[in-house]
TIPA-91620 format. One line per 4 residues: number of its first residue (from 1); their letters; for each residue x, z, y of N, C-alpha, C, CB. Coordinates in nm, 3 decimals, padded with zeros to 5 digits. Each point is the difference from the previous one (the first is absolute). Glycine has a CB too. Layout:
% TIPA-91620
NUM = A = X:Z:Y:X:Z:Y:X:Z:Y:X:Z:Y; ...
END
This chain:
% TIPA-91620
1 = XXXX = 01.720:-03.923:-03.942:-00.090:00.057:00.100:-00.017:-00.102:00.112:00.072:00.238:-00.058; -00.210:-00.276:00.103:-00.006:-00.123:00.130:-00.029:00.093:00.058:-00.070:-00.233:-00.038; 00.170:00.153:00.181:-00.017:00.038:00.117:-00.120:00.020:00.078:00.178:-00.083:-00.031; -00.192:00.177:00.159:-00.121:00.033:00.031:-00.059:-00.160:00.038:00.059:00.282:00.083
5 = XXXX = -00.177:-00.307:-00.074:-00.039:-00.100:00.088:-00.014:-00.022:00.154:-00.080:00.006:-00.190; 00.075:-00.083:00.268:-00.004:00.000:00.115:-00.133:00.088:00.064:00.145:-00.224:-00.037; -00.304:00.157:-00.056:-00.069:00.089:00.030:00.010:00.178:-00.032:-00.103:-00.235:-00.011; 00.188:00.268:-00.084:00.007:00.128:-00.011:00.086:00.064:00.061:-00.078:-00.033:-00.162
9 = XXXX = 00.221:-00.089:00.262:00.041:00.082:00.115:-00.070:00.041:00.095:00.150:-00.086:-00.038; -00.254:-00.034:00.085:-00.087:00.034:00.099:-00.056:00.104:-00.010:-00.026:-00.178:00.031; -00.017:00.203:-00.142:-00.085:00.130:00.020:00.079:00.114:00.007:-00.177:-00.088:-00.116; 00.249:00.128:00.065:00.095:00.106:00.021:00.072:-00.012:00.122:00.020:00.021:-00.227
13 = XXXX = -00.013:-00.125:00.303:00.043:00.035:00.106:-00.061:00.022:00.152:00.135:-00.089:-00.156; -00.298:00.054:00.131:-00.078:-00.007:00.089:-00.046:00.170:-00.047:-00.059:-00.311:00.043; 00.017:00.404:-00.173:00.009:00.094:00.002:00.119:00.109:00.090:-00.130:-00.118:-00.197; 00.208:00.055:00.192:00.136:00.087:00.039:00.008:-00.002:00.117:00.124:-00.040:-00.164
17 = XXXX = -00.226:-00.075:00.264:00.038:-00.013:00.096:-00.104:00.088:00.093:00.125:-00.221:-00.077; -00.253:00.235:-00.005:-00.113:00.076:00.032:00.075:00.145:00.044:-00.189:-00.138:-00.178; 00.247:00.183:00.052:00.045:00.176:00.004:00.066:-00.022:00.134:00.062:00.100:-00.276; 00.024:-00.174:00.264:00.133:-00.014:00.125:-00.067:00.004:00.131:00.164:-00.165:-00.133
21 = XXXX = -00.289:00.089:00.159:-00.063:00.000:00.138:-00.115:00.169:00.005:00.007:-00.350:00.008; -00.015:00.391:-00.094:-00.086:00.103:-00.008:00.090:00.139:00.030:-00.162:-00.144:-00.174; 00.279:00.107:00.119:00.092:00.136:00.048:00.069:-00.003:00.141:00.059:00.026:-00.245; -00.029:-00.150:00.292:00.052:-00.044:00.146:-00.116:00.012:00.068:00.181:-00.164:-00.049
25 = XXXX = -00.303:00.147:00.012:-00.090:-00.021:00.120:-00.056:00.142:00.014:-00.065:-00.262:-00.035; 00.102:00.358:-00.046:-00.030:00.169:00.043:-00.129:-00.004:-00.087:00.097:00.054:00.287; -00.128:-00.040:-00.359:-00.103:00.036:-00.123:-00.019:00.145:00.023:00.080:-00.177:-00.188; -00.178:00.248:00.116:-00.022:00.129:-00.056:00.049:00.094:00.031:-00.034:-00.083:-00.128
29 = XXXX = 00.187:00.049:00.061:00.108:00.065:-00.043:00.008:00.024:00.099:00.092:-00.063:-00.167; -00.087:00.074:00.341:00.079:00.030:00.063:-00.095:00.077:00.080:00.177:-00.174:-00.035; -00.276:00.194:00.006:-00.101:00.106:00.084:00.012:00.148:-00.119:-00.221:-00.233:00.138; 00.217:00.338:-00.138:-00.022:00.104:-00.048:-00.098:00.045:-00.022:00.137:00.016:00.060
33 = XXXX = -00.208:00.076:-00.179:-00.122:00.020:-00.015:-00.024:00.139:00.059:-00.013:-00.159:-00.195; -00.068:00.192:00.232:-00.059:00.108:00.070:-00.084:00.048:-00.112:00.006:-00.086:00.248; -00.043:00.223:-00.259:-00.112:00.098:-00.136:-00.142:-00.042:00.059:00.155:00.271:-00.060; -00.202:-00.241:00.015:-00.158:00.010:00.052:00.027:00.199:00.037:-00.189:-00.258:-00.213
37 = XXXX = 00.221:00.317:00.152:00.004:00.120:00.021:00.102:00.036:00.132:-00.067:00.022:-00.261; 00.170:-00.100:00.303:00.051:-00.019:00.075:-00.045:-00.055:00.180:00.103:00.000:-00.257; -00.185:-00.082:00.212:-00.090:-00.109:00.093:-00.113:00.163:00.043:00.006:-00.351:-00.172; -00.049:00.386:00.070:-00.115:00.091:00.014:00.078:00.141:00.137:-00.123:-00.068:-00.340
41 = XXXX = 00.194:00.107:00.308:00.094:00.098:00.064:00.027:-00.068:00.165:00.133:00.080:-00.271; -00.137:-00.202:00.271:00.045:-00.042:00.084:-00.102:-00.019:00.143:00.157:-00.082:-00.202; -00.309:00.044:00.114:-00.100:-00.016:00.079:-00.015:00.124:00.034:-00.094:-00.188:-00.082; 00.091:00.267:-00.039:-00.012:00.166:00.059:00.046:00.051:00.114:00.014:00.040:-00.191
45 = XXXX = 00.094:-00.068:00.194:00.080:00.073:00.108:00.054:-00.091:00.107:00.066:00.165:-00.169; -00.149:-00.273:00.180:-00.037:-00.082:00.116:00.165:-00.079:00.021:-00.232:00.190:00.130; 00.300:-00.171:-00.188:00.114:-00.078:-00.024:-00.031:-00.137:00.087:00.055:00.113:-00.254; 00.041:-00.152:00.332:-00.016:-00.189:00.083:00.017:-00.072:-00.165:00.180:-00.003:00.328
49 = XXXX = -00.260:-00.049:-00.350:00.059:-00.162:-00.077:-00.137:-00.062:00.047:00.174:00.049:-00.266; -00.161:-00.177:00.244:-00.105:-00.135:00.010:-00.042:-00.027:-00.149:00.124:-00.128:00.219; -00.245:00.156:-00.288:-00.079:-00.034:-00.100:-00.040:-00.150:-00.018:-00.068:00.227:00.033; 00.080:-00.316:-00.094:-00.039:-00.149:00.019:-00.077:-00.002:-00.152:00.230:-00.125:00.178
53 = XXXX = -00.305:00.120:-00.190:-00.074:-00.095:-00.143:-00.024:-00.132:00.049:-00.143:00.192:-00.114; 00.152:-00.252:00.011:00.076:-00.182:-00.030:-00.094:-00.038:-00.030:00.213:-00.016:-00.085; -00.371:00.103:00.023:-00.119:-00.080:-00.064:-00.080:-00.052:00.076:00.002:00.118:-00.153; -00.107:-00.149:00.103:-00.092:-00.089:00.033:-00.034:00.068:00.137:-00.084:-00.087:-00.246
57 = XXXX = -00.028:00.064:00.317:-00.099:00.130:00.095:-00.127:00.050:-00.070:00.058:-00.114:00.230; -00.092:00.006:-00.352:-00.118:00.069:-00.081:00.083:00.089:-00.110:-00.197:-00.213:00.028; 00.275:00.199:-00.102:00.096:00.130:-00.032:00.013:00.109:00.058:00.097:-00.129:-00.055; -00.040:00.100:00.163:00.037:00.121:00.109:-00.155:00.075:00.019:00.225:-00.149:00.158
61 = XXXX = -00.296:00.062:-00.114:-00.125:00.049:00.008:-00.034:00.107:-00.085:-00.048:-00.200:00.068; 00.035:00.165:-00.202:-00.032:00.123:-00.115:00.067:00.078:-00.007:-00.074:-00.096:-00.116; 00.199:00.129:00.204:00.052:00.139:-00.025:00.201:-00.013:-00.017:-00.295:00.074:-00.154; 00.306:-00.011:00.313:00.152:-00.056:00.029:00.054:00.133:00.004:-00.021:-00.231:00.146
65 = XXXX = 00.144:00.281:-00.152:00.061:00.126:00.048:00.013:00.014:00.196:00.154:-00.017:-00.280; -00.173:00.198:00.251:-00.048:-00.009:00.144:00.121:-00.029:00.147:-00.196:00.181:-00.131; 00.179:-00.217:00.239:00.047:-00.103:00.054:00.086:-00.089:-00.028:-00.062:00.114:00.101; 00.033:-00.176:-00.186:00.027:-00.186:-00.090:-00.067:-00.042:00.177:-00.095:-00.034:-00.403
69 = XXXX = 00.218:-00.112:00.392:-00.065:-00.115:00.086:-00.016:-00.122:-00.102:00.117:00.077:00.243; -00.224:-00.140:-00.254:-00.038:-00.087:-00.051:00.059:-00.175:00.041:-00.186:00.212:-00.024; 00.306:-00.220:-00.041:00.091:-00.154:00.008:-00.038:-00.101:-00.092:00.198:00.116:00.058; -00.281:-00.179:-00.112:00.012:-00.060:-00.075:00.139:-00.103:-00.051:-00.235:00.068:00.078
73 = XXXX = 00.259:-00.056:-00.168:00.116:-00.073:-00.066:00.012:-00.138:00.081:-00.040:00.111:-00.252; -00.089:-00.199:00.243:00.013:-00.129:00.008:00.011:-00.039:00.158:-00.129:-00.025:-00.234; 00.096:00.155:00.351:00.000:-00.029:00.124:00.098:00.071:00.055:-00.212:-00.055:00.003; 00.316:00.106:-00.131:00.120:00.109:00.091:00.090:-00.081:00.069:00.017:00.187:-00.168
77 = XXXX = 00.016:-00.300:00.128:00.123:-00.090:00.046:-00.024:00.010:00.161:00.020:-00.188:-00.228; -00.183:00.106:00.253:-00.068:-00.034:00.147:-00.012:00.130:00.089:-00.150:-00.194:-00.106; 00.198:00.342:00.059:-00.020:00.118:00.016:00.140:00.088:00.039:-00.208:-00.052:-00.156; 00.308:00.023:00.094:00.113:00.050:00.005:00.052:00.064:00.103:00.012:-00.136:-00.129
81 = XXXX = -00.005:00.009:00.225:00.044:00.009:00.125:-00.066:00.122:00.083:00.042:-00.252:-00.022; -00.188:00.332:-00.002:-00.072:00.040:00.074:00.040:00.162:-00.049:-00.184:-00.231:00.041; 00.268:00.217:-00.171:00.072:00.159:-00.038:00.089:00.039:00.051:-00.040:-00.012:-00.168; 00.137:-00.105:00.219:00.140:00.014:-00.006:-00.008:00.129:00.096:00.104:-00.268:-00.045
85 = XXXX = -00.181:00.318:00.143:-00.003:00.146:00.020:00.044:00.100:-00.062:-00.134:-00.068:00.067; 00.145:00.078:-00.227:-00.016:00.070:-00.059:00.133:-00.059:-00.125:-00.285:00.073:00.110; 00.360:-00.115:-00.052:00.112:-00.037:-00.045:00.119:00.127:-00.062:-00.073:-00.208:00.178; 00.070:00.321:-00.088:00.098:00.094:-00.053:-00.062:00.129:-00.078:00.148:-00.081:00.199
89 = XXXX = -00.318:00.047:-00.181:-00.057:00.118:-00.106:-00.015:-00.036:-00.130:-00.121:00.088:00.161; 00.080:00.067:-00.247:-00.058:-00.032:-00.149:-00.069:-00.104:00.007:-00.018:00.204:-00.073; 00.041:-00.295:-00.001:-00.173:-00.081:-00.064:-00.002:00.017:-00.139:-00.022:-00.212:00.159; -00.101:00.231:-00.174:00.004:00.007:-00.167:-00.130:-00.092:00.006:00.114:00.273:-00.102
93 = XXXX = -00.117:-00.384:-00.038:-00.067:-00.100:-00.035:-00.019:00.020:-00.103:00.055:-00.125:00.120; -00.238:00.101:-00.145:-00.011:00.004:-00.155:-00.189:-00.092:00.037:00.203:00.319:-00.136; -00.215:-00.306:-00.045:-00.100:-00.104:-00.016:-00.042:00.027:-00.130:00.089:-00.173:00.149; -00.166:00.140:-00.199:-00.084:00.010:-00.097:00.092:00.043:-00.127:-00.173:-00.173:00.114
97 = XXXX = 00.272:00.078:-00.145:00.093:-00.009:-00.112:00.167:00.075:00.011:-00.156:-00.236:-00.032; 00.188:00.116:00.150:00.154:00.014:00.041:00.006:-00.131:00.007:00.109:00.205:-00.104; -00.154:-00.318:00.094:00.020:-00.126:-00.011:00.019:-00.066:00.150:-00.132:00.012:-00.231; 00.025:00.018:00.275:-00.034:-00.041:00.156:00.149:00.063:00.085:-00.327:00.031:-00.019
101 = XXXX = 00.315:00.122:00.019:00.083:00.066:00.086:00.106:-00.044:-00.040:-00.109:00.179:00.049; 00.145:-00.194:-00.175:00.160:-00.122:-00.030:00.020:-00.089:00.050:00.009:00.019:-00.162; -00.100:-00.116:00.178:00.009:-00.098:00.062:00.033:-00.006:00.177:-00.146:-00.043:-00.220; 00.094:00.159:00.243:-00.028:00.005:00.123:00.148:00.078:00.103:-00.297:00.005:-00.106
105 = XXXX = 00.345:00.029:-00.008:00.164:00.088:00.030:00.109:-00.074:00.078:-00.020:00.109:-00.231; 00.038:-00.254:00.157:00.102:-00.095:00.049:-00.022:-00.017:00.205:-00.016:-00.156:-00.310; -00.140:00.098:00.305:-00.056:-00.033:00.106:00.047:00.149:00.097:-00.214:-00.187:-00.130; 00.215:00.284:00.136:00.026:00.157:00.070:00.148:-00.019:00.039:-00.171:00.172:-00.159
109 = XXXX = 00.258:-00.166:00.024:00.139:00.014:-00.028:00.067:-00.149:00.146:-00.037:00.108:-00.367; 00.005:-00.217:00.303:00.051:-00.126:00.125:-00.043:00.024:00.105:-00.001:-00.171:-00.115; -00.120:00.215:00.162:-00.058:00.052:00.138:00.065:00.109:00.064:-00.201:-00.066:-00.076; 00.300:00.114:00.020:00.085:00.113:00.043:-00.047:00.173:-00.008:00.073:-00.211:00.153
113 = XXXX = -00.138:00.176:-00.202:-00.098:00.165:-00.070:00.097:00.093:-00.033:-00.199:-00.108:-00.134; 00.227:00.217:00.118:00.135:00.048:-00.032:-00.037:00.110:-00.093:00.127:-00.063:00.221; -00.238:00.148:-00.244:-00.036:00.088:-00.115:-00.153:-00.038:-00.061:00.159:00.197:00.114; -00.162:-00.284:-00.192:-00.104:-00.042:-00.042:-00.020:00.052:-00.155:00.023:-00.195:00.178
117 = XXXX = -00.101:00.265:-00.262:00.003:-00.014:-00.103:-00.162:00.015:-00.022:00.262:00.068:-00.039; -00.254:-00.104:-00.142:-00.112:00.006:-00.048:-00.067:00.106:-00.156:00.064:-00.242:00.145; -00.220:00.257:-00.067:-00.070:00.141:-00.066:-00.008:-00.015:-00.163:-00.167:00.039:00.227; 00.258:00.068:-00.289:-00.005:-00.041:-00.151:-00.095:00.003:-00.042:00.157:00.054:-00.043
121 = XXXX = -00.169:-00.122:-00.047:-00.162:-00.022:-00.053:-00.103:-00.036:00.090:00.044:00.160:-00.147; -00.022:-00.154:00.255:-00.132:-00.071:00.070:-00.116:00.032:00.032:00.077:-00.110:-00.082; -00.223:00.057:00.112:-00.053:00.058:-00.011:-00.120:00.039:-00.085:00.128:-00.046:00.152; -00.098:00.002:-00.302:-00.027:00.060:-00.120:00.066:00.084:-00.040:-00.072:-00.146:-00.042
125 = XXXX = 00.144:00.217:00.091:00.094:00.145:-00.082:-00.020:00.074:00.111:00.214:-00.082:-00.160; -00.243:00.074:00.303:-00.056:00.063:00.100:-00.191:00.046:-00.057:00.214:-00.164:00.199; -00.298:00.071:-00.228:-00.074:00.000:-00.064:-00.018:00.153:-00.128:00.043:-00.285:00.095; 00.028:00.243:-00.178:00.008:00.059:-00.153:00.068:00.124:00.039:00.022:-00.220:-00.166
129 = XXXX = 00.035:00.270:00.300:00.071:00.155:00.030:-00.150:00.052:00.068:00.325:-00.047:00.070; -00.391:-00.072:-00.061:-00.109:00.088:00.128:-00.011:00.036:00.089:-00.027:00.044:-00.084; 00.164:-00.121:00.164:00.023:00.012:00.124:-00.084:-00.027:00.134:00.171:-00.031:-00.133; -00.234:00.068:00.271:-00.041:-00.058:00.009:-00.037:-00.126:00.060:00.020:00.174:-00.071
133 = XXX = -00.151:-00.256:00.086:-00.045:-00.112:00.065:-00.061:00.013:00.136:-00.025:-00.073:-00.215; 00.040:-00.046:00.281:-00.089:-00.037:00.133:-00.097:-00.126:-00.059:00.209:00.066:00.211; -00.325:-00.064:-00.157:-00.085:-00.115:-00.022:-00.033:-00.059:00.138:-00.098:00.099:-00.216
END
């Protein structure tokens, strides 16, 4: 049996090193998912949390859940600072998929955010319950 190669340590170890910075740097995993049926109850009954969608503003545009503030993903970093108000309430984050609002979890979590989670399914399973929209 030959030994691994050098290039095939590299790769296995630059993989390994990916997971390793993805679980230290607060990924996913460490925000909680919220229902859409849950989220729904919540607007209902006027519950405090902070709504953030992560999409575009022409996204948002076509149809956001009602009081969503419109963050875009790519300008939240330059933005952060202007929440930290809102540091010890709900936030719940979501986006088209779950992709964006994943991404967008770590950035909350290091900023000192302290109950942040994100809308299961998003807002295509918000969508497909028929929940409703703001335009």
């Amino acid at each position: 049996m030959r030994p691994f190669s050098l290039y095939k340590r590299t790769i296995i170890l630059f993989f390994l090193s990916l997971v390793f910075i993805n679980i230290s740097c607060g990924g996913p995993a460490d925000a909680p998912k919220l229902s859409a049926d849950t989220l729904l109850k919540k607007i209902q009954t006027k519950d405090t949390l902070y709504l953030i969608d992560v999409r575009t503003p022409g996204e948002f545009a076509q149809g956001h859940i009602p009081g969503a503030t419109n963050i875009p993903l790519n300008v939240l970093p330059e933005n952060i600072d202007s929440l930290l108000v809102f540091w010890d309430k709900d936030i719940v984050l979501y986006c088209r998929t779950g992709r964006r609002a994943s991404l967008a979890v770590p950035l909350f979590i290091q900023s000192g955010f302290k109950n942040v989670s994100l809308l299961e399914g998003d807002i295509l399973l918000w969508q497909r319950k028929g929940f409703p929209l703001e335009k």
